[in-house]
C-alpha positions, -999 to 999 in steps of 0.1 A, spaced: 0 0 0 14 32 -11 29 61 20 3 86 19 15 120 11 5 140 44 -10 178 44 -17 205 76 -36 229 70 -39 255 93 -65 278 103 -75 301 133 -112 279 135 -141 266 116 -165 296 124 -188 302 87 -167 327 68 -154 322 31 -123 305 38 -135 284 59 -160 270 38 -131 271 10 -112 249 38 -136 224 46 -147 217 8 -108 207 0 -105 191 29 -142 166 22 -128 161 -14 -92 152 -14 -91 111 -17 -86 104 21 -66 68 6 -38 94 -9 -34 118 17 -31 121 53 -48 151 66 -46 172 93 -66 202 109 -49 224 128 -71 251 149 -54 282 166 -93 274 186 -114 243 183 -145 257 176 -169 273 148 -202 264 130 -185 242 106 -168 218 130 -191 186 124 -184 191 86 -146 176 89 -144 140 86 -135 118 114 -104 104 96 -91 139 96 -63 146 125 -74 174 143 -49 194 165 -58 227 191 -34 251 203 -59 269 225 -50 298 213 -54 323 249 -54 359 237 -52 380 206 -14 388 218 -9 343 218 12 348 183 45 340 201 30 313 219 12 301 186 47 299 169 65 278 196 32 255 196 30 252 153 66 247 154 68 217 181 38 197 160 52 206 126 86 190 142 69 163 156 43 152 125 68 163 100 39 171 72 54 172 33 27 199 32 20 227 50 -6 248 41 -17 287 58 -52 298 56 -54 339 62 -28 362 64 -16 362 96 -21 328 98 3 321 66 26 342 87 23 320 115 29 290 99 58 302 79 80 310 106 68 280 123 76 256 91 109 274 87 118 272 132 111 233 126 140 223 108 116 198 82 115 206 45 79 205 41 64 222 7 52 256 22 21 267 9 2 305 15 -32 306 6 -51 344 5 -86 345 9 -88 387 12 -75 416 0 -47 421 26 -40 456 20 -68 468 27 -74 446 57 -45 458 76 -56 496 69 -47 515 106 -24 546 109 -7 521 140 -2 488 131 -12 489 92 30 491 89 42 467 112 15 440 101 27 449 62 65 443 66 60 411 87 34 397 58 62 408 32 88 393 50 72 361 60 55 354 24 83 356 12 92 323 28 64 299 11 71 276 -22 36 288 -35 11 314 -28 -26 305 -42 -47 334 -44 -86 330 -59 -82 359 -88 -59 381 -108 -65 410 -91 -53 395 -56 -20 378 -76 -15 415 -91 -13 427 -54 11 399 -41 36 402 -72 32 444 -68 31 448 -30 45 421 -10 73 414 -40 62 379 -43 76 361 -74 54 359 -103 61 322 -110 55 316 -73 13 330 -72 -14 303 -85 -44 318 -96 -69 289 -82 -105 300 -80 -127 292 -49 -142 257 -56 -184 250 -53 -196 218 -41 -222 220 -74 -242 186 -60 -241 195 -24 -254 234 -31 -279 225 -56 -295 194 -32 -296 222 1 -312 246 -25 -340 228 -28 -348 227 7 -377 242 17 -378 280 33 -391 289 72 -431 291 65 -426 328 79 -403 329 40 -425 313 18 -450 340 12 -424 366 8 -405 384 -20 -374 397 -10 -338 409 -21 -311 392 -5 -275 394 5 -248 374 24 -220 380 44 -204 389 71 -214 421 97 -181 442 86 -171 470 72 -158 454 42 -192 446 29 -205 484 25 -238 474 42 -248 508 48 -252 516 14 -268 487 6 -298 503 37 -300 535 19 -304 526 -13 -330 493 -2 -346 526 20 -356 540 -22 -366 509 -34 -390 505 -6 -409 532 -17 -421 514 -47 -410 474 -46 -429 453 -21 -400 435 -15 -383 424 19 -344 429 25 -331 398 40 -293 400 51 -278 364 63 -245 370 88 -234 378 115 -203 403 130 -194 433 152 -214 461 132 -247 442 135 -255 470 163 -248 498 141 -263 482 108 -296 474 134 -298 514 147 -293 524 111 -322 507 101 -344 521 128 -330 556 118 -344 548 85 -373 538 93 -373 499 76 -374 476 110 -402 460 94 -390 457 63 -356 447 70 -346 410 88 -312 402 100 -315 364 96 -279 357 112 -259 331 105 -277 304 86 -263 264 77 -279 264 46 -280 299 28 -282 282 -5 -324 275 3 -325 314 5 -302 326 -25 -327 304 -49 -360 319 -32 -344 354 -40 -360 380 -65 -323 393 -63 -289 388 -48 -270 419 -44 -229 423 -30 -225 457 -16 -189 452 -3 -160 480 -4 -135 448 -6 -131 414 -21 -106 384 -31 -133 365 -52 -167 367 -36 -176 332 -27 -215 343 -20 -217 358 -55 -206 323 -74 -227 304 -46 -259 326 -55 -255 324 -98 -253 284 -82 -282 288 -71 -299 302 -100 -310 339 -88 -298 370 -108 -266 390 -93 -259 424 -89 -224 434 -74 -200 465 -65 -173 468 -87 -143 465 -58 -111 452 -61 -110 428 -63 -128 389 -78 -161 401 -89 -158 416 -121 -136 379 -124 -172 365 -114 -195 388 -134 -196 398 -172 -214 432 -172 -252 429 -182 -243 396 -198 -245 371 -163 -248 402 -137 -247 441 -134 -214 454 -118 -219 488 -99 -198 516 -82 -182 508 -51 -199 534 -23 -224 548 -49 -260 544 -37 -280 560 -68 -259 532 -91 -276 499 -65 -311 516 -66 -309 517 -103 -291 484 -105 -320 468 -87 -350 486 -102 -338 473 -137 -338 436 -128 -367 438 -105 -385 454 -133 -370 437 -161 -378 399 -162 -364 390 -196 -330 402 -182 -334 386 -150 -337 358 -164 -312 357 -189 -286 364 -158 -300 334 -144 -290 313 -175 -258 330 -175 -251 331 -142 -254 291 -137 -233 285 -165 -205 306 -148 -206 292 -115 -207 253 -129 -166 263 -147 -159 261 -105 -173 225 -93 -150 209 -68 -138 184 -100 -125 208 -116 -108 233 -94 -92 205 -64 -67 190 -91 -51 222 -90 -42 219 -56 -32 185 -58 -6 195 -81 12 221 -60 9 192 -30 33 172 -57 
């Protein structure tokens, strides 16, 4: 029986974000008779948790306090001595920083592998740490065999910013679990849903999503549309996103639906699905939602979803920030079935390019 090639990835925990999921659909796909996998949490916990297969390893480092890195090191370093993976493999930035230093402290040769699920610079953005953050990323990327980011835009930054070498960056897109979205699409909706029409969106409860202009431009459509705004996530400006919506008078028009196991049931039921964020890598939600068959509309940010959308061929693309552009966005399609639909077609067409068979061979080859 052939020595299976062994792989740690490593990840802060399995809460619901995008790379996360990314995570956990490489980790359920890879051919468990080839590799040896194992999960390595900074914190053993997170929605997504009873996903991983029991024939995964899983390791915690109890990770104590936002100021743990040091700590964090010494731990990553002692198990990557110990297991001695071939492949090591960061998910988010300081994460990848993390475990490079910790790959490199360990003495083994394993293939070092970063993988960039945001757009870095503009996470790190503070007049304090911003600059100490950037040099240690640009130092510490420096050290990995391959950097996989999910678009061109986000490989553009690496080779431009953080002097990565060109030949080093793999463009490999964010991989959909086609069977497993379409199957939980068909679920039925919460009878409080069923007699509704409403405009979604999906994310996180951060500033990178631009939710605020999404409010103010669903407060214009209100006025004429009868439609709902349902927003599935959850995150630290929920309070502020909440008051704003009382401010502008939509509490019952508006639901915060928090975190949800199986948006997929609600991106199908959707009149529209609508990305207001300042910020992307690829936009996970927006492939997820053409998936699932409902017509897109997105902000034009840097950077992965004018990768995702062709301009009024499978989606509309708007101005980051620019309210009057999503209230005229949305009119059109909620007023123009024949174009709806056509985004529909479109849309699915696009999203099935990124089924798990398709896009996991490209990682299997960098774990060569």
């Amino acid at each position: 029986m052939p020595v299976k090639k062994s792989l740690m990835f490593i990840i802060p925990s399995l809460e619901g974000g995008g790379a996360e999921k990314v995570l956990v659909n490489i980790i359920t796909t890879l051919d468990r008779r080839t590799y040896r996998i194992i999960l390595v949490l900074f914190n053993k916990k997170g929605v997504l948790l009873e996903k991983i297969p029991s024939t995964v390893e899983i390791y915690n480092l109890e990770k104590k306090s936002k100021y743990s890195i040091f700590n964090l090191v010494i731990k990553l370093t002692l198990l990557i001595r110990k297991l001695k993976p071939q492949n090591v493999i960061g998910f988010m930035h300081y994460v990848n920083m993390i475990t490079m230093l910790a790959s490199c402290l360990s003495g083994t040769k394993a293939n070092r592998v970063v993988t960039i699920h945001t757009n870095i610079l503009e996470a790190i953005k503070s007049p304090f740490l911003g600059p100490i953050k950037y040099f240690l990323y640009r130092q510490t990327f420096k050290l990995a065999n391959h950097v996989i980011v999910p678009s061109e835009g986000i490989k553009n930054m690496m080779v431009k910013y953080f002097n990565i070498l060109e030949n080093k960056v793999k463009i490999i897109p964010h991989p959909l679990p086609v069977a497993k979205i379409t199957q939980m699409a068909n679920e039925p909706l919460e009878p409080n849903f069923t007699d509704k029409k409403y405009i979604l969106a999906v994310g996180r409860l951060t500033e990178a999503k631009g939710y605020q202009y999404l409010l103010k431009a669903y407060k214009i459509i209100s006025l004429t549309a009868p439609h709902y705004l349902v927003i599935l996530g959850i995150g630290e400006k929920k309070e502020m996103l909440q008051t704003l919506t009382d401010d502008l008078g939509l509490s019952d028009r508006i639901i915060f639906a928090g975190f949800q196991k199986n948006p997929y049931k609600y991106m199908k039921n959707a009149e529209l699905f609508v990305l207001s964020s300042l910020w992307e890598s690829f936009a996970i939600v927006l492939s997820e939602a053409m998936l699932c068959g409902v017509p897109v509309i997105s902000t034009d940010c840097p950077s992965g979803p004018a990768e995702l959308i062709r301009h009024e061929v499978n989606g509309l693309l708007v101005k980051p920030c620019d309210i009057n552009a999503l209230v005229n966005a949305m009119n059109r399609l909620l007023t123009n079935k024949h174009k709806a639909e056509k985004f529909r077609t479109e849309g699915l067409k696009k999203a099935y390019t990124l089924n798990l068979d398709r896009i996991i061979p490209l990682y299997e080859k960098l774990f060569e």
